[in-house]
N, C-alpha and C positions, 0 to 999 in steps of 0.2 A: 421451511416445509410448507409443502401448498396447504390451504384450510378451504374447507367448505363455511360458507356462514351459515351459522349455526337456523337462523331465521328460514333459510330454504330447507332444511330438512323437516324441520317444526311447524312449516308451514300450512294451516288446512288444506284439506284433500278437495278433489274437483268436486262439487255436487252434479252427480249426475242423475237424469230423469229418466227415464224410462229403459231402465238397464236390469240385468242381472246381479250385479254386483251390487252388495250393502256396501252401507258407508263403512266399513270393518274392514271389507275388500279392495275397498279404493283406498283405505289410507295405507294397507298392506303394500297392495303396489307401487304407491309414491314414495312408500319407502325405500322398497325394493329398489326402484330405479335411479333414486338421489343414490344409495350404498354403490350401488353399482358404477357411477359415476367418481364417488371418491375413490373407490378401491383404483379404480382404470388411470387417474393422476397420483396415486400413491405408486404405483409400480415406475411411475416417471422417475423417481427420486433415489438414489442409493442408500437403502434402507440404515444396513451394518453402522456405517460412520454417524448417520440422522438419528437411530433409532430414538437415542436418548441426549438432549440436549447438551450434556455435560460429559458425554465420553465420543470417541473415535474407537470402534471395535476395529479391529484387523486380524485376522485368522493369518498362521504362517504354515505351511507345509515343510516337511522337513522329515530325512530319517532318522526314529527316535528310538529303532531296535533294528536289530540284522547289524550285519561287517563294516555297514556305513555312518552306527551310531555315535561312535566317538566324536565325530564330526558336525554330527547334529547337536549333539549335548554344547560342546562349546558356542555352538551359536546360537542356539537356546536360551543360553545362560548370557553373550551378548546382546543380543536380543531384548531381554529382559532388562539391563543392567542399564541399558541405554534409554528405555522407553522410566523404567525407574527415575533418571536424572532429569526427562521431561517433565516431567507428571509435577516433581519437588519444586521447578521450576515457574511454571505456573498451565504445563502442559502445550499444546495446540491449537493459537486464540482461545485461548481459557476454557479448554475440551480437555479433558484426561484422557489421553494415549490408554489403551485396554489391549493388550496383544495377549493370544493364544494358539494353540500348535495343536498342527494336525500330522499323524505317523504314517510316511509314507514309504517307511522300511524300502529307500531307496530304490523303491519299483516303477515304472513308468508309466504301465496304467494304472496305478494306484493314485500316483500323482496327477496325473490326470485326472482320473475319477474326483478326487478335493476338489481340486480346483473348478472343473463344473461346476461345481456343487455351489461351490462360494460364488461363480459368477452368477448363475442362473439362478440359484437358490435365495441365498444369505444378500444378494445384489452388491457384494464388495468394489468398490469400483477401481481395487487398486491390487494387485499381487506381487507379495515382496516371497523372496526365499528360495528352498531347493537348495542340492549339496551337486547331488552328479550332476552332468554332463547330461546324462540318455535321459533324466528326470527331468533338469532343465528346458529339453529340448521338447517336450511332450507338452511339457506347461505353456512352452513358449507359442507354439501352437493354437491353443485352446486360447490364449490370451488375442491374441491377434486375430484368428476367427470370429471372438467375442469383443473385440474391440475398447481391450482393458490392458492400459496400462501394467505391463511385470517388470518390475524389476530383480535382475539377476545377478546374485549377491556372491556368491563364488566356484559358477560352472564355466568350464573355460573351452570346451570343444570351439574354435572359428567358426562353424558353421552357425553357431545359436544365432550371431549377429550379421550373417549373411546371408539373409531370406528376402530383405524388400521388408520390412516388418516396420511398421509405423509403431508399432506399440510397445516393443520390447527393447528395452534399454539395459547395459550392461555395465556395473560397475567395476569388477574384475578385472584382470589383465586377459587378452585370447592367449591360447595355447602357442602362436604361430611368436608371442612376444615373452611369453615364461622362462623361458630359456635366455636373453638377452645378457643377461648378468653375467651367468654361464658362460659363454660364448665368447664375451670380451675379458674373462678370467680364462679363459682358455689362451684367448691370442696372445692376450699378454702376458702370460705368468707360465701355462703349460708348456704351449707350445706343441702338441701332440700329433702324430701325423697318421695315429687310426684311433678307427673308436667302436665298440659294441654297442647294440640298444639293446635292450629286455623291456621289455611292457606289456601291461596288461591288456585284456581286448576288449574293453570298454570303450565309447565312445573319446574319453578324456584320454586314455592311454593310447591308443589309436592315433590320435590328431595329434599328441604330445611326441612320438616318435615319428611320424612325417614331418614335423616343426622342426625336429631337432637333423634328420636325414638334409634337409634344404642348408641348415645352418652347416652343416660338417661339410658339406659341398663349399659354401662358400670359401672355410677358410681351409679349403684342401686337405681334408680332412678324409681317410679312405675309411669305408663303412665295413666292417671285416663279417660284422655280424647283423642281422637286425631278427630277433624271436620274438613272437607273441607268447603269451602263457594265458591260460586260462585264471580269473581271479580266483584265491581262496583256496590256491595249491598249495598243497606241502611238502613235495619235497620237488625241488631246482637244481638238484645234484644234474640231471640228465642236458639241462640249456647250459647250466655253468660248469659242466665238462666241454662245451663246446667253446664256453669262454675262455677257458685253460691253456685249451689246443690252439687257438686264436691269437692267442698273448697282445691284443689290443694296447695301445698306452690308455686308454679313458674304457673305461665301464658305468653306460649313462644308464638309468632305472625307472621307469615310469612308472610306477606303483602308489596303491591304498595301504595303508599301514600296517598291517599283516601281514602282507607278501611284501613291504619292505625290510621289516625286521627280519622275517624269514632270509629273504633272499643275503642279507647280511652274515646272517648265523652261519648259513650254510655257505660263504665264500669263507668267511673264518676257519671253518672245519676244512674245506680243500684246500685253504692256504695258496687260494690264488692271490699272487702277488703282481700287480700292476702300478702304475703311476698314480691314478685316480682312480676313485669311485664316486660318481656324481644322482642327484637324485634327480628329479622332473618335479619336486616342491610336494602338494598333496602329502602322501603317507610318508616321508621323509624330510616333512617340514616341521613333525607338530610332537610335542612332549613324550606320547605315547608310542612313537619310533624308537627314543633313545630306550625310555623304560625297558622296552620288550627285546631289542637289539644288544643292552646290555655294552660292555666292552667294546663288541664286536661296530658300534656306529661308531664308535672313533675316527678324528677324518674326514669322515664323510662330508661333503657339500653338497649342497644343496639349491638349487633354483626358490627364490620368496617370495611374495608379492609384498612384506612387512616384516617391518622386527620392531620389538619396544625399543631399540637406541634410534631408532629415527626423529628426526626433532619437529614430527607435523604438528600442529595443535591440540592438545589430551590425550597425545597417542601413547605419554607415560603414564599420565594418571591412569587412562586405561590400562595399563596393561598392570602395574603396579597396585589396584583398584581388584581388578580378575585373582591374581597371584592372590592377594591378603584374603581373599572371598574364597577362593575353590585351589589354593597351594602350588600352583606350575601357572608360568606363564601364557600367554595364548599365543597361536599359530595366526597368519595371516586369516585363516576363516574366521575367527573371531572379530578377528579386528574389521573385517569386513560387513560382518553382519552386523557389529554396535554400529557403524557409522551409517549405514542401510538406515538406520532408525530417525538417523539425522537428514539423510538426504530425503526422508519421504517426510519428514517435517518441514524441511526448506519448503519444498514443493506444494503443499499442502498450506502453508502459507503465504503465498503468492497465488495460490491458483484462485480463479473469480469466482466460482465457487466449486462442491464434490462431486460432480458429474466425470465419468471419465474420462469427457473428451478437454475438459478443461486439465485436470489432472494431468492426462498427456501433455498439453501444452505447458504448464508448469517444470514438468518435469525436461521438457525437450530445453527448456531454457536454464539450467541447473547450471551454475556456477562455483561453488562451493567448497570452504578448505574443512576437511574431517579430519579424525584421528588417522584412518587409513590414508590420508592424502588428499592432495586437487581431486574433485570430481565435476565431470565437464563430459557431456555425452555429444560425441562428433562423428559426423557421416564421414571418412576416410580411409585410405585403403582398401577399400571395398564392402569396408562395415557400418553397420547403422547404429547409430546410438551407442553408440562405444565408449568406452572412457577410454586412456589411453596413460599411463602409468608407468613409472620407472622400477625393474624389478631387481632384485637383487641377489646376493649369492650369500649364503649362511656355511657354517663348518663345526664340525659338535668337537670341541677341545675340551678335554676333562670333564666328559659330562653333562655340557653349555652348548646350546646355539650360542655362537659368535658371529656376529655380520663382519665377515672381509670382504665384501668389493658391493660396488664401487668402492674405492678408498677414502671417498670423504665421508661416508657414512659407517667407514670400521671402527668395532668395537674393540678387535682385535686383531694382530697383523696374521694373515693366512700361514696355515703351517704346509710349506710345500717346499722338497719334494717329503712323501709321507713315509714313516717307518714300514718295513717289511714286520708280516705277521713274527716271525720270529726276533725280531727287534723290540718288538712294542713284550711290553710287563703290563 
């Protein structure tokens, strides 16, 4: 932290002769103007992480009410769990990690709005977090105008990482690669020669059913149907009569977890029966699918970016750690968000010192094995700062996420072909 010596502020004041000013007036001033000079090298410095010798503050944004808070609370709670294991450790060069959360009820000026705040405001010289996509994207923004550092911990629209953006690094898998797992469980195992989308018209839902339309091309794959729905509908009777009439072999779903379990319930009731039903990961990845889906998620696969049977480094403790603490497993966004806490400590301790632009460079140089996996941000494909990540495919057997494919990461062998509603008890 820059210092003023103390001896120039204390310093007697000019004697002046023949002036208006008493000596009262002139030491006022020389005060005035020393303050003014430290305040001018104190705005140099990023206050948040400086303030206090012995902590790193980091404010996280995040939706922690509305349809998108399930997702927030689990990353919340990584978040926490993770910056927890530092701190017992001996912290960040012997700084105590301090994180806290801002509710940005999944809106994208809102998110916005924080985030100003933290750069221009609080001087944070570093931005972790965000759940959607259209939040991400807003952040993403703001961070690169302001020339800070964000890292983006599980919004997967393509476009976040296809701007030219020096400062925005992505840990997640993109949308255009979510699907991956999918796809080679398709060629290999289904075998399908049509397929429907349904998705939602969100940014992530959006770019998740272009991702998946390019992929069914590739493997000749005829597109029978492709609907958008508006998020936070309740009844899908009216698209999944069209899925009926259709009779697709694959029904793929790119949904937030309310209109996943819905969209389940209500294929249930119509008793459409197909070969598959596939998710796009998101609302079909994470505990609170099954709960609400009931029965009716039986089956189901799903696109992952993470499971706890993967063998990365703490990726069981974590997950086993979560489970014993808050009762249900975590979904990839957990898992993404603990390790967020780890990659911005990597960083954070290599970087020459808290200034953003260093930070950036730290960060640009990230190497790293986490619970979620290698993390390694690479200009390719036409993206910037990207990690680049193996994803995988899950199936809810009795109840269970089970990881089937790839095959060397199964937990369980895939149940395929799947019973007819009127099979299944």
């Amino acid at each position: 932290m820059f210092k003023i010596p103390i001896a120039n502020i204390i310093k007697p004041p000019y004697i002046v002769r023949h002036t208006k000013y008493s000596y009262r007036e002139a030491t006022m001033k020389r005060l005035s103007v020393d303050v003014a000079v430290f305040l001018f090298f104190l705005t140099l410095f990023p206050l948040p992480l400086l303030a206090a010798e012995s902590n790193i503050d980091i404010v996280i944004p995040l939706p922690l009410t509305g349809q998108q808070a399930k997702f927030g609370e689990m990353m919340k709670r990584s978040y926490e769990m993770a910056a927890e294991e530092i701190n017992a450790k001996g912290g960040i060069k012997k700084k105590k990690l301090l994180l806290s959360f801002e509710d940005s009820v999944a809106k994208p000026e809102t998110a916005r709005a924080i985030v100003e705040k933290l750069i221009d405001v609080k001087k944070q010289p570093i931005i972790v977090g965000e759940y959607t996509s259209a939040c991400a994207k807003a952040v993403a923004a703001v961070a690169e105008e302001r020339k800070t550092p964000y890292l983006v911990v599980a919004s997967a629209d393509d476009a976040i990482t296809r701007q030219n953006y020096k400062y925005v690094f992505r840990q997640n898998a993109v949308n255009a690669h979510y699907g991956d797992g999918v796809i080679d469980f398709f060629n290999q195992i289904v075998k399908p020669k049509t397929i429907a989308i349904l998705y939602e018209s969100s940014a992530f839902g959006t770019s998740g059913a272009e991702a998946m339309v390019k992929d069914a091309e590739k493997l000749g794959m005829k597109v029978l149907l492709k609907e958008k729905y508006e998020s936070g509908s309740i009844d899908f009777r009216p698209i999944l009569s069209k899925v009926k009439a259709a009779q697709p072999d694959v029904l793929y779903m790119v949904s937030y977890v309310m209109d996943a379990s819905l969209l389940m319930k209500q294929i249930k009731e119509l008793r459409i029966d197909i070969k598959l039903f596939a998710g796009g990961a998101a609302g079909f990845a994470i505990p609170e699918f099954i709960d609400n889906a009931k029965d009716a998620a039986d089956y189901v696969i799903t696109a992952t970016l993470w499971t706890q049977q993967l063998k990365y480094p703490g990726a069981k403790e974590y997950a086993e750690k979560y489970k014993a603490k808050y009762k249900d497993y975590p979904s990839y966004h957990g898992a993404s968000a603990y390790s967020a806490v780890y990659v911005v400590k990597d960083a954070l301790e290599r970087a020459k010192d808290y200034t953003a632009e260093r930070i950036r460079e730290a960060m640009k140089a990230t190497n790293v094995k986490t619970a979620f996996g290698p993390v390694k941000f690479e200009d390719k494909e036409g993206y910037q700062n990207q990690n680049f990540s193996e994803t995988l495919v899950i199936q809810i057997q009795k109840g269970e996420f089970e990881t089937i494919w790839p095959q060397q990461h199964a937990s369980k062998k895939y149940i395929y072909p799947i019973p007819t509603w009127r099979e299944r008890r």
